[in-house]
C-alpha positions as a printed NumPy array, in Angstrom:
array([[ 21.973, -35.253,  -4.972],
       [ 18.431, -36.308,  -5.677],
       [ 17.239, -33.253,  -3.811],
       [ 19.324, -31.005,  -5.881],
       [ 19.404, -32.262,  -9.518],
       [ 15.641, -31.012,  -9.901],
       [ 16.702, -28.055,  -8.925],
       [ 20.282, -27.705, -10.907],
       [ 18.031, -28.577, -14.225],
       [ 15.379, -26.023, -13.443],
       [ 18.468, -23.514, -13.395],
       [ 19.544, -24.765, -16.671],
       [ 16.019, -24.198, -18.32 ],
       [ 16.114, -20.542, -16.692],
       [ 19.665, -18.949, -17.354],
       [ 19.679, -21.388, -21.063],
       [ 23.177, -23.398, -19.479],
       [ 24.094, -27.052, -21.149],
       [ 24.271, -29.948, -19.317],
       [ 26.442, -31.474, -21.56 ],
       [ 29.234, -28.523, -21.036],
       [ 28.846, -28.801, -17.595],
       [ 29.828, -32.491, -17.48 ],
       [ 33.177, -31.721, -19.701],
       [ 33.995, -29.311, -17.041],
       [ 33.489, -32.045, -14.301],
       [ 35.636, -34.33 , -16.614],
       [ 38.564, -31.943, -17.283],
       [ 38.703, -30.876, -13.073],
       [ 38.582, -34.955, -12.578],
       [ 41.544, -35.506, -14.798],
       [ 43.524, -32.507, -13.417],
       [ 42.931, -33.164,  -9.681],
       [ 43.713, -37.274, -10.189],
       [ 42.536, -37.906,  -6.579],
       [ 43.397, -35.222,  -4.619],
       [ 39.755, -34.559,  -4.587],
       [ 39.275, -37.944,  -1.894],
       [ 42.492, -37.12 ,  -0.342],
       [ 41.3  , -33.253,   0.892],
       [ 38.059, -34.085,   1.764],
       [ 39.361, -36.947,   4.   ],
       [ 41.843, -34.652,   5.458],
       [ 38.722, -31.499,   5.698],
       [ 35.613, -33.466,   6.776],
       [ 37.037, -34.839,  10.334],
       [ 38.043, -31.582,  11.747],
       [ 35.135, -29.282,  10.527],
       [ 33.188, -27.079,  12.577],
       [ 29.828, -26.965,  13.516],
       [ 29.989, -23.15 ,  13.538],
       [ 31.082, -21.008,  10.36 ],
       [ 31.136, -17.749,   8.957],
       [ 30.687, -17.688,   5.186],
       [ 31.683, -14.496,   3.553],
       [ 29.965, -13.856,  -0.163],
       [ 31.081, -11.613,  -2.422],
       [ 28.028,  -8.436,  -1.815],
       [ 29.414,  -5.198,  -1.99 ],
       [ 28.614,  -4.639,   1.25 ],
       [ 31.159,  -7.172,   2.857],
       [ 33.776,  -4.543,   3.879],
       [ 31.035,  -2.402,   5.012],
       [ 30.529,  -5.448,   7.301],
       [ 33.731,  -6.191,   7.81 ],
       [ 34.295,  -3.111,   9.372],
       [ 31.804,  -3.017,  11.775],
       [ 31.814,  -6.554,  13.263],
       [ 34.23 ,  -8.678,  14.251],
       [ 34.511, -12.258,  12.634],
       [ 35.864, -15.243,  14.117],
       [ 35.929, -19.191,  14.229],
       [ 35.837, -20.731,  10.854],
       [ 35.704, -18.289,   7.666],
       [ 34.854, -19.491,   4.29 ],
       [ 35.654, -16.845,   1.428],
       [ 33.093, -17.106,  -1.729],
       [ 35.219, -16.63 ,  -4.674],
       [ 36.113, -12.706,  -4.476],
       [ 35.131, -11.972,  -1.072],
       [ 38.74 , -13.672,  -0.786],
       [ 40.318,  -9.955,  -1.465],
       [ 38.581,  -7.977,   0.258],
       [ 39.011, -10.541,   3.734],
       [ 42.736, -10.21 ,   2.764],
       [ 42.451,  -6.61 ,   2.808],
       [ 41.32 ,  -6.45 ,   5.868],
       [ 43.25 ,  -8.728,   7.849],
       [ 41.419, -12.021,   7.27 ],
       [ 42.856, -15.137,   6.317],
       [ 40.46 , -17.396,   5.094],
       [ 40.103, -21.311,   6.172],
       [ 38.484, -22.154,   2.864],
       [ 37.518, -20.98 ,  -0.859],
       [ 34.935, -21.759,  -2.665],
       [ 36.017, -20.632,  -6.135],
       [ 34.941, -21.048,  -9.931],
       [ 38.234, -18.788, -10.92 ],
       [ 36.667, -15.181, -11.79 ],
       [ 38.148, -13.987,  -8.778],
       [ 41.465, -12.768,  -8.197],
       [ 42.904, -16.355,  -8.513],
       [ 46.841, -15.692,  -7.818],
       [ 46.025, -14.352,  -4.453],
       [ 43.672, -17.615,  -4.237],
       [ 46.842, -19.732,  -4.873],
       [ 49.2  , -18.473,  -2.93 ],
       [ 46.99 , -18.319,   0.282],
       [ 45.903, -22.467,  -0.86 ],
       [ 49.872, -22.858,  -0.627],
       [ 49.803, -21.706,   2.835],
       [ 47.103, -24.054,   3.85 ],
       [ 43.59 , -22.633,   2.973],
       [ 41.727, -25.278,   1.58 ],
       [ 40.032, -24.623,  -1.638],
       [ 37.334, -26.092,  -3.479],
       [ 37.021, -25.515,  -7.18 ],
       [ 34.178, -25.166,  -9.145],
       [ 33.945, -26.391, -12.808],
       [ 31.313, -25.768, -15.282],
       [ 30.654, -25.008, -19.199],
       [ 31.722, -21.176, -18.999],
       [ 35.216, -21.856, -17.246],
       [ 37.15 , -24.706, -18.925],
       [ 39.944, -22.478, -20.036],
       [ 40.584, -20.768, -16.552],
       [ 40.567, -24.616, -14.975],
       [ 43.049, -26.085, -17.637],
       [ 45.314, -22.546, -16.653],
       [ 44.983, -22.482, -12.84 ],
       [ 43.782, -25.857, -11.192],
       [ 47.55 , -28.023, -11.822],
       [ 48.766, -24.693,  -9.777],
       [ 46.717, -25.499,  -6.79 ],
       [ 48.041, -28.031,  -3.669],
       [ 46.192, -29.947,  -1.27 ],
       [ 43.809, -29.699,   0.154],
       [ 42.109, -29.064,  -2.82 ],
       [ 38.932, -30.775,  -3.761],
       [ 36.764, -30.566,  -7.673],
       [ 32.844, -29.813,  -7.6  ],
       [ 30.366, -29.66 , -10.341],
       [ 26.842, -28.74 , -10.582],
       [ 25.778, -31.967, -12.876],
       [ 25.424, -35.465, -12.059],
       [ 29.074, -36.784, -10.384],
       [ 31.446, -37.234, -12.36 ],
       [ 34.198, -40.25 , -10.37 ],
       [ 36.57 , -37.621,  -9.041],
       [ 34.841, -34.438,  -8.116],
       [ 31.672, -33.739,  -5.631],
       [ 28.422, -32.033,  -6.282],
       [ 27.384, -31.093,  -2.821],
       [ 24.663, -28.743,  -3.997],
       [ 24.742, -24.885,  -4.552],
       [ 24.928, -22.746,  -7.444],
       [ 26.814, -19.084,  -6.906],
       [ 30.011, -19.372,  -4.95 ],
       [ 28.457, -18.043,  -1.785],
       [ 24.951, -20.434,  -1.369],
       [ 27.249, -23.625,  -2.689],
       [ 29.687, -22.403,   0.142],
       [ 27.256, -22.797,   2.734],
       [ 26.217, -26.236,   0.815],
       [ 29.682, -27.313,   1.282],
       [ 29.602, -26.813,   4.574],
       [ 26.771, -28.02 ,   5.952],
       [ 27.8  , -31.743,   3.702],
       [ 30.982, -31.296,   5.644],
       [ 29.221, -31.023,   9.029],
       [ 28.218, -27.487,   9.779],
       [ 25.063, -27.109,  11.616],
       [ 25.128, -23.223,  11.546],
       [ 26.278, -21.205,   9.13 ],
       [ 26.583, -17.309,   9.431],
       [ 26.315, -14.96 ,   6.098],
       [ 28.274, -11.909,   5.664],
       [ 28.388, -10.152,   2.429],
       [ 24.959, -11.523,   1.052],
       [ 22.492,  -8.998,  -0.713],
       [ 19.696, -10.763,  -2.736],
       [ 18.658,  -7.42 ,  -3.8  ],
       [ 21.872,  -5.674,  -4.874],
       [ 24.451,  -7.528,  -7.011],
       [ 28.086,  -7.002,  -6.806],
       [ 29.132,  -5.171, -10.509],
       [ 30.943,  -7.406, -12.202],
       [ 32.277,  -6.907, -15.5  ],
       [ 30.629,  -8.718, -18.805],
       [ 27.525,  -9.468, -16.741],
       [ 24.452,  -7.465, -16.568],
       [ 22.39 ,  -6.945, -13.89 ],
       [ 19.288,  -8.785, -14.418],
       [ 21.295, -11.968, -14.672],
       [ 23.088, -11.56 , -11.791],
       [ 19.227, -11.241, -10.167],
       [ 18.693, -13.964, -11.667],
       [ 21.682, -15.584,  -9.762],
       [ 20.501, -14.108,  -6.679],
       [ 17.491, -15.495,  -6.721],
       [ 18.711, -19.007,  -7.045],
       [ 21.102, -18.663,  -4.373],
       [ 18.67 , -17.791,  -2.021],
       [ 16.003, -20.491,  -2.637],
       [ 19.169, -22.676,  -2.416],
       [ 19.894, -21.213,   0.982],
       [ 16.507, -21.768,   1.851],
       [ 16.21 , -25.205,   1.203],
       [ 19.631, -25.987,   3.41 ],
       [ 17.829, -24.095,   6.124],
       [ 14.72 , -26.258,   5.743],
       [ 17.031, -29.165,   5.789],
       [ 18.056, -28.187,   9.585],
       [ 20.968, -26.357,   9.41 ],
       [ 20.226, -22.902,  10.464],
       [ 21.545, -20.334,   8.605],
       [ 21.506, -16.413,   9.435],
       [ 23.148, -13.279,   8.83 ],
       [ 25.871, -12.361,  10.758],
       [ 25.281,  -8.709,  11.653],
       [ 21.946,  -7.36 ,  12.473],
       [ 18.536,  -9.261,  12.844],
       [ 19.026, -12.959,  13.172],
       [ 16.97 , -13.732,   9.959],
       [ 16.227, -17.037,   8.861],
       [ 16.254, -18.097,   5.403]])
């Protein structure tokens, strides 16, 4: 946490995001979780791999998809959850902040992925709407300092705080597929420049887990360190 706040503020100052919003989004996912938080990490952390694939949401992830074959663990970033499911792939875990497709998200939680929702200021009214819908195990983070309920374990996008989730839960190597720094995925209402923005974040994020020890690399292709 000490590590990361630094950094989480120096995003703020960039991209021009509140604080203060953040921590009512923390708040709100506290209230609506009431301890199920505790309950799924104590049922997650034991039985978590030291191996996983982490799947981000690049528009090059079905390209990749289709060419390699990924197995073990698989954690879905947000939207990379449909286009696993579209080809064949059940994810283990989501790491969402609900701009996704999050009915598919809730119905695949129901049958025992284990998801881990993201609140902050731009996405209070999609967490009052969709978190009471999600079962265990089903755990709150935020980006701001903890709020008693929910866990900041570091990360920004969906896909770098994915591999920051994992490594807190035990990971030691952690496999990217669907990661372009260069390329953003179109989205719609967000230009491109931001999402560079984003990008670049992500991967200094990435960077610091790997300095931390945990040795993270890209899936297909050259084994490249970040």
């Amino acid at each position: 946490m000490s590590v990361w706040l630094p950094m989480y503020r120096a995003i703020c100052k960039d991209m021009g995001y509140d604080e203060a919003e953040d921590h009512k989004a923390a708040c709100l996912l506290a209230d609506l979780l009431a301890g199920k938080s505790l309950r799924s990490v104590e049922r997650v952390h034991p039985l978590f791999p030291q191996t996983v694939t982490v799947c981000g949401a690049g528009e090059n992830l079905a390209d990749e998809l289709s060419s390699m074959k990924i197995e073990g663990y698989i954690v879905a970033a947000d939207a990379a959850t449909s286009v696993l499911t579209e080809s064949g792939i059940v994810p283990n875990m989501i790491v969402t902040d609900l701009d996704g497709i999050v009915e598919e998200q809730i119905e695949l939680n129901a049958r025992g992925t284990a998801i881990f929702v993201h609140g902050h200021g731009d996405n209070m009214d999609a967490i009052r709407q969709y978190v009471p819908r999600f079962v265990e195990p089903v755990v709150g983070t935020c980006q701001c300092p903890v709020v008693p309920g929910v866990y900041n374990f570091g990360g920004f996008t969906d896909g770098d705080r994915a591999a920051c989730i994992c490594a807190a839960l035990g990971a030691r190597r952690i496999l990217l597929a669907g990661f372009d720094f260069e390329k953003p995925s179109r989205k719609a209402g967000k230009g491109s420049e931001v999402k560079l923005r984003k990008l670049h974040w992500a991967k200094l994020v990435l960077e610091k887990l790997s300095l931390d020890g945990v040795r993270v690399s890209k899936a297909q292709g050259p084994d490249d360190i970040f």
